[in-house]
Backbone as JSON, one array per atom type, in Angstrom:
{
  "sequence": "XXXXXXXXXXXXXXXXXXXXXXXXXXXXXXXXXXXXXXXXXXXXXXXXXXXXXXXXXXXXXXXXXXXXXXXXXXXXXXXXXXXXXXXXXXXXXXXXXXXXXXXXXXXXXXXXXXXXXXXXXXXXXXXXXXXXXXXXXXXXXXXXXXXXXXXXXXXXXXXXXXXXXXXXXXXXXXXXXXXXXXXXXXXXXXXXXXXXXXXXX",
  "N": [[0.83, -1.2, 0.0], [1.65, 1.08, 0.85], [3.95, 1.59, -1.17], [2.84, 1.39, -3.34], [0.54, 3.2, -3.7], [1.56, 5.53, -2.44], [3.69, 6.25, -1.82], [4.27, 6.34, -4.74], [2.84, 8.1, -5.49], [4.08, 10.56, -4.71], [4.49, 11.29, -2.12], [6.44, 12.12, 0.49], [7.64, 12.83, 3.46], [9.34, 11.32, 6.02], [8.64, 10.47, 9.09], [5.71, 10.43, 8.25], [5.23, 8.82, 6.17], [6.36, 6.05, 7.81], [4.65, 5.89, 9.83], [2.16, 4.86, 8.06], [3.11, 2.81, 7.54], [3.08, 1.39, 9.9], [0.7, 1.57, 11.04], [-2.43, -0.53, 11.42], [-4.52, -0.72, 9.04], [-6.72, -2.11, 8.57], [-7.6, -2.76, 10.72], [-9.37, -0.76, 11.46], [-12.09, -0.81, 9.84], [-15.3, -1.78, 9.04], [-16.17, -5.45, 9.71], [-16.86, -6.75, 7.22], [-15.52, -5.4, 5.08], [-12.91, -6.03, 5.57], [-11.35, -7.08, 3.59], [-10.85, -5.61, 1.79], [-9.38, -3.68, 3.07], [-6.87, -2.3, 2.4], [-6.69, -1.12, -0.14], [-7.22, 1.04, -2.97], [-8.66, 3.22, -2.62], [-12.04, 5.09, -0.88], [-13.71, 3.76, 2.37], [-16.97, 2.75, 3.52], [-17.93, 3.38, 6.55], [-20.13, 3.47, 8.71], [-23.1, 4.97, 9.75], [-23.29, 6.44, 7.46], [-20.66, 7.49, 7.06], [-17.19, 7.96, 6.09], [-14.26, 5.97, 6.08], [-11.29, 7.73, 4.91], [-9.27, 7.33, 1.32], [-6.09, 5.72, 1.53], [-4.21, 7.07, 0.4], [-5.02, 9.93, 1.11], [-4.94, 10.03, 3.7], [-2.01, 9.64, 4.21], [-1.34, 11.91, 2.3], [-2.75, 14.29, 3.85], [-1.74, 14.68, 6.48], [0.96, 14.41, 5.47], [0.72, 17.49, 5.11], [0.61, 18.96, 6.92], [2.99, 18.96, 8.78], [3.47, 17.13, 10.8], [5.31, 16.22, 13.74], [7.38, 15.43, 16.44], [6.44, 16.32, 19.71], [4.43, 17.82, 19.3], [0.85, 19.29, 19.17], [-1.64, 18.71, 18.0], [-5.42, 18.92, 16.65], [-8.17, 16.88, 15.11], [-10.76, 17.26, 13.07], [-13.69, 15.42, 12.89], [-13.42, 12.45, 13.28], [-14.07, 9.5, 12.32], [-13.52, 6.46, 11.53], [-11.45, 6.38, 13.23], [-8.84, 6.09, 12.38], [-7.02, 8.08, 10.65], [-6.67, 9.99, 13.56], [-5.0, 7.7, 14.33], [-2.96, 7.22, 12.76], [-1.8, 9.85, 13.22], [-0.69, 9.83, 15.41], [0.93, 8.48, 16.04], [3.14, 9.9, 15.46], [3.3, 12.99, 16.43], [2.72, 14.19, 19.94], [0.53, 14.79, 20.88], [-3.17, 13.83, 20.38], [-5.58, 15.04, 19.25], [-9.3, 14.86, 18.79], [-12.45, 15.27, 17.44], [-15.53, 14.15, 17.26], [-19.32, 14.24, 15.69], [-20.81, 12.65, 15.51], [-22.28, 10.42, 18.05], [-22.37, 7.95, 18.37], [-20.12, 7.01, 16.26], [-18.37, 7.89, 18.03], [-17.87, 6.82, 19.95], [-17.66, 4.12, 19.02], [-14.93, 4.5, 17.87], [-13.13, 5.13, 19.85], [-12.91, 3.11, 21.64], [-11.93, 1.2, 20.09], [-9.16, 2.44, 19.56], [-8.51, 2.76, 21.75], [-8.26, -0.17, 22.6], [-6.18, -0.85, 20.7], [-3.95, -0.02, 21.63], [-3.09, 2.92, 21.6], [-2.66, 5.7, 23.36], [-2.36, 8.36, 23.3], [-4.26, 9.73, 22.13], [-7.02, 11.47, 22.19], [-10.95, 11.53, 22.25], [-13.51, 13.01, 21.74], [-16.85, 13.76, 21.85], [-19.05, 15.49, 20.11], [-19.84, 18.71, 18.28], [-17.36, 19.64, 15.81], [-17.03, 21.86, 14.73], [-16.61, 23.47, 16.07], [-14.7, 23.13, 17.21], [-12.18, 22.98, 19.45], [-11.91, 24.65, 22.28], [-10.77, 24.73, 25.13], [-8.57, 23.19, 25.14], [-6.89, 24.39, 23.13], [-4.1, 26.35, 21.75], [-3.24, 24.8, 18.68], [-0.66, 23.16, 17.39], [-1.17, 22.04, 14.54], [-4.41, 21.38, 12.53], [-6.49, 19.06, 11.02], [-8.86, 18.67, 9.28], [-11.52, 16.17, 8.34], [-13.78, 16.32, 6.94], [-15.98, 17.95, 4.62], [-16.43, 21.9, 4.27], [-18.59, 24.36, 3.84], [-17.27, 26.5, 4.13], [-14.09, 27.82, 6.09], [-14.3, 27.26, 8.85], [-14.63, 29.91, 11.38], [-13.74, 29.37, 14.21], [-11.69, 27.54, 13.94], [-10.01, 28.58, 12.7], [-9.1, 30.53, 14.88], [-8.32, 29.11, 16.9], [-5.76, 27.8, 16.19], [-1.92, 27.83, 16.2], [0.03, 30.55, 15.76], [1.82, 30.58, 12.95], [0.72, 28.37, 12.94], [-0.62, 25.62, 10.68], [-3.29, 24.19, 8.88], [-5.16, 22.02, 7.13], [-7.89, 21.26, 5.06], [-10.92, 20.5, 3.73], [-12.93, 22.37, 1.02], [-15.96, 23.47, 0.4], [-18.78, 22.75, -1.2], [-21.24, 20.1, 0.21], [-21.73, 16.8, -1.94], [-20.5, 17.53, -4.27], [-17.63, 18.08, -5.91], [-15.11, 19.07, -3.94], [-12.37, 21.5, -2.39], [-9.36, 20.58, -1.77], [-7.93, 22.29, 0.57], [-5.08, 24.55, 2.03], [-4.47, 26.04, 4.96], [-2.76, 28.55, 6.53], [-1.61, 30.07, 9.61], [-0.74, 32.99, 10.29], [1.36, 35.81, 11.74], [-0.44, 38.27, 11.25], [-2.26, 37.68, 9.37], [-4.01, 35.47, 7.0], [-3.26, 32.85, 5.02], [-4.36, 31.36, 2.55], [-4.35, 28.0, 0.32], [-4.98, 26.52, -2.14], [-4.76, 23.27, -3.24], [-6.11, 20.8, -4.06], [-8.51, 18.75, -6.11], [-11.06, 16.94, -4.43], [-13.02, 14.64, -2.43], [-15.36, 14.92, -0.23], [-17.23, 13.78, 3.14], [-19.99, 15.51, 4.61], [-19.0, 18.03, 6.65], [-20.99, 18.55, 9.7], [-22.55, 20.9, 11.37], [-24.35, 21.29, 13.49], [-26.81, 24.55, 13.8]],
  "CA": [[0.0, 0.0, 0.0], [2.97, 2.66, 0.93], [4.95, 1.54, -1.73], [2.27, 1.63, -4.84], [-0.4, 4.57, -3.64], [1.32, 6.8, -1.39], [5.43, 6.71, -2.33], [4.41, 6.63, -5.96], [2.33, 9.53, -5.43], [4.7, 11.89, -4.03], [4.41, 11.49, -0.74], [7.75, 12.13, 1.07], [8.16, 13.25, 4.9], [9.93, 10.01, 6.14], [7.11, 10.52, 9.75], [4.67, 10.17, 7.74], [5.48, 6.96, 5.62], [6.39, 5.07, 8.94], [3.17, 5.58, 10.75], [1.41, 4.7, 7.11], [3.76, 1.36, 7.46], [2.43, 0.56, 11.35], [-1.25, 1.89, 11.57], [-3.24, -1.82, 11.0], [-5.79, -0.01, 8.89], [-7.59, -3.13, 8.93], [-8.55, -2.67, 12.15], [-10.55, 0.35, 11.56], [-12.92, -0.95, 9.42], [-15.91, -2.79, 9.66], [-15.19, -6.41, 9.19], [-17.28, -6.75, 6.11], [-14.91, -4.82, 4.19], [-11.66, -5.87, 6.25], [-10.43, -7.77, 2.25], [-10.28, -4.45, 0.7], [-8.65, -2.13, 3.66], [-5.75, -1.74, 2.04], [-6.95, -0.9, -1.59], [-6.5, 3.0, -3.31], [-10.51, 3.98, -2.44], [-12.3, 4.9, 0.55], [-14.56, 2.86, 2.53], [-18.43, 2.92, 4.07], [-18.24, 2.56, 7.79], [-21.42, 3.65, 9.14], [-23.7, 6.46, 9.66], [-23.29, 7.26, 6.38], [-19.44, 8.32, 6.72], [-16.38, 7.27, 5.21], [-12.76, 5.72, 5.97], [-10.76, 7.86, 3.19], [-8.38, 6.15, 0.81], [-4.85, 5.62, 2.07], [-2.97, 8.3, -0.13], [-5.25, 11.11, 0.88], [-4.73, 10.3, 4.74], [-0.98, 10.69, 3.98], [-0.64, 13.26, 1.74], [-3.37, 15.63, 4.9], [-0.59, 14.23, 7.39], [2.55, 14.71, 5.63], [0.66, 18.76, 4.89], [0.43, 19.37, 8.51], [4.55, 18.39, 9.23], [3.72, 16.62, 12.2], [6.63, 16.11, 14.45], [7.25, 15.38, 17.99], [6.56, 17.98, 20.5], [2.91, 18.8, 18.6], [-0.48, 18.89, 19.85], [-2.91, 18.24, 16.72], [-6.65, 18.51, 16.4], [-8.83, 16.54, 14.04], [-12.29, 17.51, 13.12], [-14.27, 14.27, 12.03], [-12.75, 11.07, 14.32], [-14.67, 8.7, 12.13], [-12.97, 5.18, 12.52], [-10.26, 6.88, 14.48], [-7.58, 5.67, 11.65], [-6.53, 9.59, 10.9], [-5.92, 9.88, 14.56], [-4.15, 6.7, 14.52], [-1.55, 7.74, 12.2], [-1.17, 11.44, 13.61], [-0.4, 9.76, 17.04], [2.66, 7.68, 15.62], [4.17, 11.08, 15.24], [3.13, 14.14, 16.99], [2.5, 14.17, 21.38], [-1.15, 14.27, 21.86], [-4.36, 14.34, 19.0], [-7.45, 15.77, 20.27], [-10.05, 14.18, 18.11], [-13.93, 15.67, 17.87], [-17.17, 13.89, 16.06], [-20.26, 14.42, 16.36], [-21.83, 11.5, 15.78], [-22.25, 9.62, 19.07], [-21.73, 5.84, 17.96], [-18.8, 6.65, 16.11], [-16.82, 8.47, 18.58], [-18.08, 5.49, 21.12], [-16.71, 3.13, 18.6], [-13.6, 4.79, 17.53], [-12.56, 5.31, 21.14], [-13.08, 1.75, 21.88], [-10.65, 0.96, 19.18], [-7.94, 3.25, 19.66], [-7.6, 2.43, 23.19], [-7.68, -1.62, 22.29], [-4.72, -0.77, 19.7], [-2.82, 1.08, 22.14], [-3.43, 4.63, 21.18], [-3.08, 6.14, 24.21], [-2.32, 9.93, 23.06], [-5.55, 10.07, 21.75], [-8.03, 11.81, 23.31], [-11.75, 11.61, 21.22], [-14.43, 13.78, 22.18], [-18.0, 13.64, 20.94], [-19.26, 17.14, 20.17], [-19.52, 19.72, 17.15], [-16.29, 19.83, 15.33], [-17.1, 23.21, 13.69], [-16.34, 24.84, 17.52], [-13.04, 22.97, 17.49], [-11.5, 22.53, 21.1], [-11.31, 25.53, 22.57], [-10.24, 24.21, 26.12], [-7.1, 22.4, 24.42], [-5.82, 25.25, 22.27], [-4.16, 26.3, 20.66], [-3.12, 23.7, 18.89], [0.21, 22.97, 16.5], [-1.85, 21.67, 13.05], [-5.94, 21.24, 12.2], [-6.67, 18.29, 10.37], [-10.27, 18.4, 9.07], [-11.59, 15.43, 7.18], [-15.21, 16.68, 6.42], [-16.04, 18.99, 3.68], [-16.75, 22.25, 5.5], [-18.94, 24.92, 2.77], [-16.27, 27.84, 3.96], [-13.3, 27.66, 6.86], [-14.62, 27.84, 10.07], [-13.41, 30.49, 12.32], [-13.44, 28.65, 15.32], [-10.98, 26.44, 13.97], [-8.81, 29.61, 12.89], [-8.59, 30.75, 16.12], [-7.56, 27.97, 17.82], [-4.66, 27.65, 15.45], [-1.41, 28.44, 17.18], [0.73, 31.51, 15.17], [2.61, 29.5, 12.98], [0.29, 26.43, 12.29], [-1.17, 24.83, 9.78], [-4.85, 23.79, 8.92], [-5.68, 21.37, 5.87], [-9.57, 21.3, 5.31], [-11.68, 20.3, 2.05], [-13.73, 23.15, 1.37], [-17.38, 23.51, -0.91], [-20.65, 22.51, -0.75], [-21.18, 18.88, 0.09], [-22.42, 16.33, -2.67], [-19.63, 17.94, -5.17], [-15.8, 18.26, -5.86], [-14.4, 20.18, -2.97], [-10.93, 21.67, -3.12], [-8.15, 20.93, -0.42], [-7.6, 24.07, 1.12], [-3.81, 24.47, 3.31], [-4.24, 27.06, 5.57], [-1.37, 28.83, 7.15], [-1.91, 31.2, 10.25], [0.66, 34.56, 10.19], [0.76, 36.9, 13.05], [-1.17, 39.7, 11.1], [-3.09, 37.86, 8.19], [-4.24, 34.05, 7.18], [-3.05, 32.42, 3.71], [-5.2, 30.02, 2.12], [-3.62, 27.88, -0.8], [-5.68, 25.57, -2.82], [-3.86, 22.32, -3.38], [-6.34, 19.62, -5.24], [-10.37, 18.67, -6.12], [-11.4, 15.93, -3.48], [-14.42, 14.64, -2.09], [-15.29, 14.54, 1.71], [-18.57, 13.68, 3.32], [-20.22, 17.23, 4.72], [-18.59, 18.47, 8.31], [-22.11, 18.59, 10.37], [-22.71, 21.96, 12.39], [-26.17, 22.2, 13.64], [-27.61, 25.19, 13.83]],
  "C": [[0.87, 1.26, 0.0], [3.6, 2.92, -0.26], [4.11, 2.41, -2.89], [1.75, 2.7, -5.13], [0.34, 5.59, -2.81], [2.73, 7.21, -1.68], [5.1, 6.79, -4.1], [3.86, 8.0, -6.2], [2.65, 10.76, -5.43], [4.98, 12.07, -2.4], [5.73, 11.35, -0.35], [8.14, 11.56, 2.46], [8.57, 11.33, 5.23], [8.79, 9.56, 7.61], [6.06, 9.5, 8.85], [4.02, 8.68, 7.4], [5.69, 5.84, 6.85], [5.5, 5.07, 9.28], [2.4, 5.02, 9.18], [1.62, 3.36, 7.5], [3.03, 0.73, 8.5], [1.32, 0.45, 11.43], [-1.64, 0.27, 10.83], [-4.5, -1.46, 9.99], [-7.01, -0.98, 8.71], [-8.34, -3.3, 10.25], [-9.53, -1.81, 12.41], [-11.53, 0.64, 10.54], [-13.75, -1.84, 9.37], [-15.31, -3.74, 8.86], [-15.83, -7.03, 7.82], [-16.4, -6.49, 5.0], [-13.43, -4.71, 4.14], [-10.86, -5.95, 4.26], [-10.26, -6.43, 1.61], [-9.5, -2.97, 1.56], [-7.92, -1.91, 2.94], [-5.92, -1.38, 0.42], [-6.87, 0.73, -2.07], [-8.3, 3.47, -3.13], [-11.08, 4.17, -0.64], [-13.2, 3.98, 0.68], [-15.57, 3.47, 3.63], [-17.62, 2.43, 5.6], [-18.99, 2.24, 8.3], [-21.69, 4.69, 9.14], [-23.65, 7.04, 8.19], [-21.68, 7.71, 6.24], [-18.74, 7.04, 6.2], [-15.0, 6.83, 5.96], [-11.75, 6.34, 4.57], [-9.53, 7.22, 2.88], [-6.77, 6.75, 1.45], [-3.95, 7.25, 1.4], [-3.9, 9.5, 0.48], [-5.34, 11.37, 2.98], [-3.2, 10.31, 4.98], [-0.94, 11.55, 3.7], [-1.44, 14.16, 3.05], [-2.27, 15.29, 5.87], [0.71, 14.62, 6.84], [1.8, 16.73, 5.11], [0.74, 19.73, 6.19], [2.05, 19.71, 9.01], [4.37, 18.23, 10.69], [4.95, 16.16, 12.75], [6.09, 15.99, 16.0], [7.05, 16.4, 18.72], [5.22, 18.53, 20.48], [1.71, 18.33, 19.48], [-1.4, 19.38, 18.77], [-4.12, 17.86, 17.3], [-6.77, 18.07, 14.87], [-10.11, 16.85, 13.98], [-12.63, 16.38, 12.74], [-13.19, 12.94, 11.94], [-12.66, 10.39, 12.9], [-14.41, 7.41, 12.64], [-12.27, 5.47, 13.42], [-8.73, 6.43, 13.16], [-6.51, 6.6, 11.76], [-5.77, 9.45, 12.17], [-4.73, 9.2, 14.75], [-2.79, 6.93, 13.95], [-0.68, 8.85, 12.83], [-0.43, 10.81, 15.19], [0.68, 9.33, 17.11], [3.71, 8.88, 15.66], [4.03, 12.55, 16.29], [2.88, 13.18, 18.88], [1.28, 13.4, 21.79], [-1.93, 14.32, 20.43], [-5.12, 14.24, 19.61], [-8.1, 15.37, 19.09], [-11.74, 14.32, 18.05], [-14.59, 14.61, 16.9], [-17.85, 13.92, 16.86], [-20.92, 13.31, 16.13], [-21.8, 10.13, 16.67], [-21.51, 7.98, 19.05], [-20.74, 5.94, 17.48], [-17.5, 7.3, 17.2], [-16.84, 7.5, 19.68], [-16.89, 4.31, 19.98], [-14.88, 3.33, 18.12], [-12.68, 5.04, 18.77], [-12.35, 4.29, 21.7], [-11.6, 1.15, 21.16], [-9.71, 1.23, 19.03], [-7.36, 2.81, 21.04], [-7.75, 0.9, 23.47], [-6.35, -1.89, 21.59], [-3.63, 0.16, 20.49], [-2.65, 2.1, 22.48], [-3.8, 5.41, 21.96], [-3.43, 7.94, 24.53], [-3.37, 10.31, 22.19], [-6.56, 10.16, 22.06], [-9.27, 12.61, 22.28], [-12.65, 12.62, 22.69], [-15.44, 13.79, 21.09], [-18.72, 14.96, 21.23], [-18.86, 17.74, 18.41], [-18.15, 19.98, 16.63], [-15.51, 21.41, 15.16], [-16.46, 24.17, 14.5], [-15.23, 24.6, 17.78], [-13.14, 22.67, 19.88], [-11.29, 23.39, 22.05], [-10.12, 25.26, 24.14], [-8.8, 23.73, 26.31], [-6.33, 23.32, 23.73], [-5.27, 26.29, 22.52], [-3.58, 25.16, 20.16], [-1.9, 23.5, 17.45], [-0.44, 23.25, 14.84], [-3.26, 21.74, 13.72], [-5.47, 20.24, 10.98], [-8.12, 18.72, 10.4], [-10.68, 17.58, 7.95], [-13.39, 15.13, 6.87], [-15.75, 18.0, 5.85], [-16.87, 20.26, 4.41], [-17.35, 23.51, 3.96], [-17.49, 26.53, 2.61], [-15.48, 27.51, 5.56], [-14.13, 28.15, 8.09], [-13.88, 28.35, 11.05], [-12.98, 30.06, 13.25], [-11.41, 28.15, 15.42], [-9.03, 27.56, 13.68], [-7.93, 30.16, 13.63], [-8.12, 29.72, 17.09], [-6.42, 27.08, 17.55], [-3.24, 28.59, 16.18], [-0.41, 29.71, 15.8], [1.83, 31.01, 14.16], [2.31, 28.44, 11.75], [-0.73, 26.27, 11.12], [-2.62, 24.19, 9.62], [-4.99, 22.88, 7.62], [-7.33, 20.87, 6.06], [-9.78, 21.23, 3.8], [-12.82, 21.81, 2.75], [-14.59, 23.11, 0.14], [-18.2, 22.62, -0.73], [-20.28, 20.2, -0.59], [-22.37, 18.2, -1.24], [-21.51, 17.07, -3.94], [-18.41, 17.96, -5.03], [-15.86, 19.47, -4.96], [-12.85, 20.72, -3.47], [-10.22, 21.91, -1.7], [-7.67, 21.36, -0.43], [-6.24, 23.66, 2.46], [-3.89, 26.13, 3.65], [-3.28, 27.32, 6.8], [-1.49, 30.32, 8.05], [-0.73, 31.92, 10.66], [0.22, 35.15, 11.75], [-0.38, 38.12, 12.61], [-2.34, 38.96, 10.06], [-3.27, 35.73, 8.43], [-3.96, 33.74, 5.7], [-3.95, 31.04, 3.4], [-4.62, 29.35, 0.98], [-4.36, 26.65, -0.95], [-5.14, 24.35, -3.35], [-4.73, 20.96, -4.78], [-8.07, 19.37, -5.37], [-10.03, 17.4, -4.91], [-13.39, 15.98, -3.19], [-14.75, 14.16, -1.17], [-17.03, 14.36, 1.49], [-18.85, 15.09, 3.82], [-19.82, 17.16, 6.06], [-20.45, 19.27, 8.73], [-22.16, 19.64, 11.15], [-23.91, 22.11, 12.19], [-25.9, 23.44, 13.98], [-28.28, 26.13, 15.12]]
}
């Protein structure tokens, strides 16, 4: 899987590729679909969400430059895989979803596999962590229609954000955002296609 989809790709940071190598990603999917974890597509878990395909949970991981020392949020747990990788490398990963059963089941699973620097929380994504931040990187792996500020501000001076952004049910475009002391850079990187990041109302 490293070798064919994710080193042929481009993918570099040497981080990165190691946790790609360890994470079981078989373990974080249902077992219906264990024969195809490792294949170049995403996969159904439940609720309606997704496990996304292997190269596109490197390449948001090696955009971040996780390193030791960091304290990373993720918006949108789902299986907990994401997490799983970011934890091989960075301190701590703070981890939100909102949808009850999966952050029950993905919490279950992370702390059967070990994964002790991972700390899930079930709750609105969109509001981020405030309690925890600021916070090194933002991972967000649910298509969000425009950057939520929340998540801006709870970005430390510095850090890094990767987020799909545009309407759900269409090509999004993965957005790397980079927070300055005076201003915020946004830089458009590729089309993609996330499920929709959920903020009631």
């Amino acid at each position: 899987m490293v070798r064919s989809q994710i080193v042929a790709r481009g993918v570099e940071d040497t981080a990165t590729l190691r946790a790609m190598r360890v994470v079981p990603r078989h373990e974080f999917v249902p077992p219906q679909w264990r024969a195809d974890a490792y294949g170049d597509f995403p996969l159904p878990i439940s609720h309606g969400q997704t496990i996304s395909q292997p190269y596109i949970v490197a390449l948001m991981t090696e955009l971040v430059h996780p390193r030791k020392g960091q304290r990373l949020l993720e918006v949108g747990t789902g299986s907990g895989y994401q997490a799983a990788v970011l934890s091989k490398i960075v301190d701590t990963v703070y981890t939100i979803e909102i949808v009850p059963e999966l952050a029950t089941t993905a919490s279950e699973c992370l702390r059967r596999l070990g994964y002790g620097n991972v700390v899930v929380r079930q709750g609105d994504g969109y509001k981020g962590w405030e309690e925890q931040a600021p916070f090194d990187a933002i991972l967000v792996t649910a298509s969000a229609d425009e950057i939520p500020q929340p998540l801006i501000d709870q970005l430390k001076v510095g850090g890094v954000m990767v987020i799909p952004v545009g309407p759900s049910g269409t090509i999004q475009e993965l957005t790397l955002v980079t927070k300055q002391e005076n201003n915020v850079l946004e830089r458009v990187l590729l089309p993609v296609r996330f499920v929709p990041l959920v903020h009631p109302r």
